[in-house]
C-alpha positions as CSV (number, residue, x, y, z in Angstrom):
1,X,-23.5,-14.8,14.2
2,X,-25.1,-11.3,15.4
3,X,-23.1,-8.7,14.1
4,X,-23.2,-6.9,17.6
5,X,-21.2,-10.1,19.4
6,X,-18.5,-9.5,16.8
7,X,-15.3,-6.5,18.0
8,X,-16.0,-4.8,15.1
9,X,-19.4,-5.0,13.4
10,X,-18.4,-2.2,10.8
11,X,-15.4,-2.0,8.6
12,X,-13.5,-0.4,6.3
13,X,-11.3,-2.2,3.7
14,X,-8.4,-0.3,2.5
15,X,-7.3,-2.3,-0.9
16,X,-4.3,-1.2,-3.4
17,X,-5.0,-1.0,-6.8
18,X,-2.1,-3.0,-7.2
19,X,-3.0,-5.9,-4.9
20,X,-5.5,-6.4,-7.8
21,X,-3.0,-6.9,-10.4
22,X,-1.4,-9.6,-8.9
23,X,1.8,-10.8,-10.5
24,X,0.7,-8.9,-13.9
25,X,1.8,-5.9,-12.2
26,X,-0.9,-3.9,-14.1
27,X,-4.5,-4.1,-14.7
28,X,-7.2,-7.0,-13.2
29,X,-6.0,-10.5,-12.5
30,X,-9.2,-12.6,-12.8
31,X,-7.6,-15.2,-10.4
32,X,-6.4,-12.6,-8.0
33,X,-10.1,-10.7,-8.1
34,X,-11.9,-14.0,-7.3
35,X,-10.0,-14.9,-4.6
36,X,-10.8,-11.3,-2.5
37,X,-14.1,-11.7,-3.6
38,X,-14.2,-15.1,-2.0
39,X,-12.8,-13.7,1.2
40,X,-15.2,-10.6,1.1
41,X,-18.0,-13.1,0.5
42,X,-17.0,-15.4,3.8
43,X,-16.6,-12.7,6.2
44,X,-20.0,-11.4,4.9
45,X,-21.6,-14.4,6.6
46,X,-20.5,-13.1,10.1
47,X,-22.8,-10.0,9.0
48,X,-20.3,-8.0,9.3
49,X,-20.5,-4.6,7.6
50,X,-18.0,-3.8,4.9
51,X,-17.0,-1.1,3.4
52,X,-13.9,-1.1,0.5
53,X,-11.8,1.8,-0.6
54,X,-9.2,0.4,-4.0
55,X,-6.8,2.8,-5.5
56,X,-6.3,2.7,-8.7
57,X,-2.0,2.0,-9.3
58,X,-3.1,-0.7,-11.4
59,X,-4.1,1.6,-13.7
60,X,-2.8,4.7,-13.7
61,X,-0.6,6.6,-10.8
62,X,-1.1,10.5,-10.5
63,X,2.5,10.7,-9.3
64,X,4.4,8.7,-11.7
65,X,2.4,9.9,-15.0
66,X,3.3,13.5,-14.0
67,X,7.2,12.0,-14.0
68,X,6.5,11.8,-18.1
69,X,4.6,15.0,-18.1
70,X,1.4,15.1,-17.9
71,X,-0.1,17.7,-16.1
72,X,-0.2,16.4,-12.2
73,X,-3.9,17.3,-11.8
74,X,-4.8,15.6,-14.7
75,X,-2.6,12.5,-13.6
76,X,-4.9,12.3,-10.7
77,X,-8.1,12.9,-12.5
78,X,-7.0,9.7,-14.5
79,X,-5.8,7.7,-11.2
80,X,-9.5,8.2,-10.0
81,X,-10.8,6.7,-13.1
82,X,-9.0,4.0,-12.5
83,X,-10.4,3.3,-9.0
84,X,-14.1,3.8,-10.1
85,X,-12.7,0.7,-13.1
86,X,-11.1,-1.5,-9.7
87,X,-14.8,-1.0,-8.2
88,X,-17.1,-2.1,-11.2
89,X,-14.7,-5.4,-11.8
90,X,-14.9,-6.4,-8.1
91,X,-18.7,-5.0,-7.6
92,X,-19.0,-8.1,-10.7
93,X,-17.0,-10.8,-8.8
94,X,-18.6,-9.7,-5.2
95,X,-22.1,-10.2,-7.4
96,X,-21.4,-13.6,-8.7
97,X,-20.5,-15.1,-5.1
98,X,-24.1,-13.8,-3.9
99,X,-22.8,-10.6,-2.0
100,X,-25.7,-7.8,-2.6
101,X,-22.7,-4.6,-3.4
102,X,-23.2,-1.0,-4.7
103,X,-20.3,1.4,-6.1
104,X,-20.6,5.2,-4.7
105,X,-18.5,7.5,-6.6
106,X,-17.2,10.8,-5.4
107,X,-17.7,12.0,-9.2
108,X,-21.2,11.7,-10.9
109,X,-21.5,8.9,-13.0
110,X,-25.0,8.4,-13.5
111,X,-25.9,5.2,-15.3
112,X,-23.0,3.7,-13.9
113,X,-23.1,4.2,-9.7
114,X,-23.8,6.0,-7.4
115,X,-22.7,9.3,-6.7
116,X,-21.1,9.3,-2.8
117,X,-23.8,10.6,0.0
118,X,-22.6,9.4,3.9
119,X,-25.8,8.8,5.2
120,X,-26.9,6.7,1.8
121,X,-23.5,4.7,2.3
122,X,-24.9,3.9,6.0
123,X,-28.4,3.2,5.1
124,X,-26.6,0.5,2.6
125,X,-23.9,-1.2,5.0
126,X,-26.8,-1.5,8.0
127,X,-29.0,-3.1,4.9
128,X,-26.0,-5.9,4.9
129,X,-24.7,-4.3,1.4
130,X,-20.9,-4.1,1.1
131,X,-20.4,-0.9,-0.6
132,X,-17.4,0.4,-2.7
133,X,-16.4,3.4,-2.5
134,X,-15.2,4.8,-5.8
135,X,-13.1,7.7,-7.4
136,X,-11.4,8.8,-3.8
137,X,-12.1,11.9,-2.4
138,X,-13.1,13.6,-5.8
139,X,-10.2,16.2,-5.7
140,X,-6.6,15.5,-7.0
141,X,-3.4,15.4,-4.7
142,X,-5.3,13.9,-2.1
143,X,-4.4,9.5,-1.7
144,X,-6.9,6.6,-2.1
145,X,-5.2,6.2,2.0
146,X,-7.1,9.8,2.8
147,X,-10.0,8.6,1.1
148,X,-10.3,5.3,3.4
149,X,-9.6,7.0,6.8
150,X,-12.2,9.7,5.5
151,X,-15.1,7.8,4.9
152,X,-14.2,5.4,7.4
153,X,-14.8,8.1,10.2
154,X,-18.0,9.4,7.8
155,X,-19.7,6.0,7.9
156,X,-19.0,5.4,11.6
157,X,-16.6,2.1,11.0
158,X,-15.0,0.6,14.2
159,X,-12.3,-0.6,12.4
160,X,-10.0,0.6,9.6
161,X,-7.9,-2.6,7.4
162,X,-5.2,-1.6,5.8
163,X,-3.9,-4.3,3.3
164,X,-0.4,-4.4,2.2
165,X,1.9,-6.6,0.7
166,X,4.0,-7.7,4.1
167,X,2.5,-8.6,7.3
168,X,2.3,-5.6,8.7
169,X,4.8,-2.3,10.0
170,X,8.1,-3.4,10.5
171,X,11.0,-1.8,12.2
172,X,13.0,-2.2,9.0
173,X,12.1,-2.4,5.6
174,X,11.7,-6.7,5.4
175,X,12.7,-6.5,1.7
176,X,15.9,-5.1,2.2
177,X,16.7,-6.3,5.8
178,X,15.8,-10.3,6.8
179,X,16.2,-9.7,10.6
180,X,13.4,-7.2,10.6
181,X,10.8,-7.3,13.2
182,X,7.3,-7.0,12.7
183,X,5.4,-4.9,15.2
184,X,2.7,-5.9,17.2
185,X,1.1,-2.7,18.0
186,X,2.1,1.2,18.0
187,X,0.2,4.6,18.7
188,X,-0.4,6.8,16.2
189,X,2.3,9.1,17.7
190,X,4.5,6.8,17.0
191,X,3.8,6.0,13.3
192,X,3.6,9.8,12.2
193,X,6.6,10.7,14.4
194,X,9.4,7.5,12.3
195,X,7.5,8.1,9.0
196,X,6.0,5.0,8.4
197,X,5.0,4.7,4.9
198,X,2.8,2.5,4.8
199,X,-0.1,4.9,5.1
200,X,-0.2,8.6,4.2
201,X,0.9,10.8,7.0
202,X,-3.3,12.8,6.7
203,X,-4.8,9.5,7.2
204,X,-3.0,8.5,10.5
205,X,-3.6,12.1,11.8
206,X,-7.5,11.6,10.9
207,X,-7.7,8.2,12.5
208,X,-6.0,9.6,15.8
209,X,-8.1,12.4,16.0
210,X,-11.2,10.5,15.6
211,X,-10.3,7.6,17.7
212,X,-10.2,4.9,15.1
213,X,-7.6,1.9,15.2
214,X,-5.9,0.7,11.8
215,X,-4.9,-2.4,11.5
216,X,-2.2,-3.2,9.0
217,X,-2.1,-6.8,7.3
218,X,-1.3,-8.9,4.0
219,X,-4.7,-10.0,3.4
220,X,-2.7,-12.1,0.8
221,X,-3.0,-15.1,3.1
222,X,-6.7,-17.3,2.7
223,X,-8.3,-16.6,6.0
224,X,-6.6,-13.9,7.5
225,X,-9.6,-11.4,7.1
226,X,-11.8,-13.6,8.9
227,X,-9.1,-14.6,12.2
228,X,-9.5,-10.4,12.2
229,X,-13.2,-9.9,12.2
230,X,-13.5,-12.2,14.6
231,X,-11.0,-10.6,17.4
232,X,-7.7,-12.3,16.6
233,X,-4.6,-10.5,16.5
234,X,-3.2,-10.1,12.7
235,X,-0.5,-7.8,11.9
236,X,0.3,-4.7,13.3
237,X,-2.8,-2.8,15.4
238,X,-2.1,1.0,15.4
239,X,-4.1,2.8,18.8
240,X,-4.2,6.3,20.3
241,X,-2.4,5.2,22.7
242,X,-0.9,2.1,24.4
């Protein structure tokens, strides 16, 4: 399938470091790693273009290591660490199902990947490489979330995914209230005006002012990235306006 008879020929995945841990709650499942690289690997064959932002709370959280006291921008200097760790481990399991991958870090680390240039990262995804983009923005207090909607708008995505670990937004919190709904769609007004936290607050205003959709999804679920490349509704679709 051409890429160009697909709704959205370029994408950016937005992956918690968690979601990697699976039920370990902390550091690489094998299992869990195989089976998104399995799913990367299928939607590849639509030739769609794919980009991948992972955070790195599998590792280490900037936030919660400054709790025990460690100096905050040190926390986060140590979180991104943790993401470029998340990208070599998948770049490996994306490898081994035949998907061509590189790793652009936002902090040098020659011998290792590549350090981040926009128009490099394009010149990769329009070669059919999926590329991971490593050690978020490069500068502490600033989310893996930011990072996604930023180089999602550098690299001219039509589409940014954010994975989570329920369907989508609710109008309640699902864990703590069965009868919540799930949302179909919402404008970005919407989302920064309740608070929704399931994306940082700078990365809804970025994708409203650039005009890009987020969709919001449990990628958990075999096939679910696929039904969305290909134009099916999954989850809750986030728009400019309604």
């Amino acid at each position: 399938m051409s890429s160009q008879s697909l709704p959205y020929p370029r994408v950016l995945i937005k992956l918690s470091g968690q979601a990697l841990a699976g039920n370990k709650g902390f550091g690489i499942d094998p299992m869990t790693l195989q089976y998104y690289s399995a799913e990367i690997a299928q939607v590849r064959e639509l030739n769609v273009e794919i980009a991948i932002v992972i955070g790195g709370g599998n590792f280490f959280r900037g936030s919660e290591l400054a709790q025990v006291g460690i100096d905050r921008i040190t926390a986060d200097h140590m979180g991104m660490l943790g993401t470029i760790m998340n990208c070599l481990a998948f770049r490996d399991a994306l490898e081994q199902h035949g998907v061509a991958t590189r790793i652009m870090s936002s902090i040098p680390m020659f011998g290792i990947c590549e350090h981040y240039d926009y128009r490099n990262a394009m010149q990769h995804l329009t070669q059919g490489k999926v590329v991971l983009f490593a050690g978020g923005t490069g500068n502490p207090l600033v989310t893996t979330d930011t990072c996604a909607s930023l180089r999602a708008i550098e690299t001219k995505c039509d589409l940014l995914i954010k994975a989570t670990g329920v369907n989508g937004i609710y109008n309640a919190d699902p864990h703590l209230n069965p009868a919540a709904q799930l949302l179909s769609t919402m404008t970005f007004a919407e989302a920064i005006e309740k608070k929704y936290k399931v994306m940082d607050l700078s990365a809804f205003c970025q994708c409203q002012e650039h005009n890009l959709d987020i969709n919001v999804c449990n990628l958990s679920h075999t096939g679910t990235l696929k039904n969305l490349l290909l134009g099916h509704h999954v989850g809750t679709r986030v728009i400019k306006s309604k």
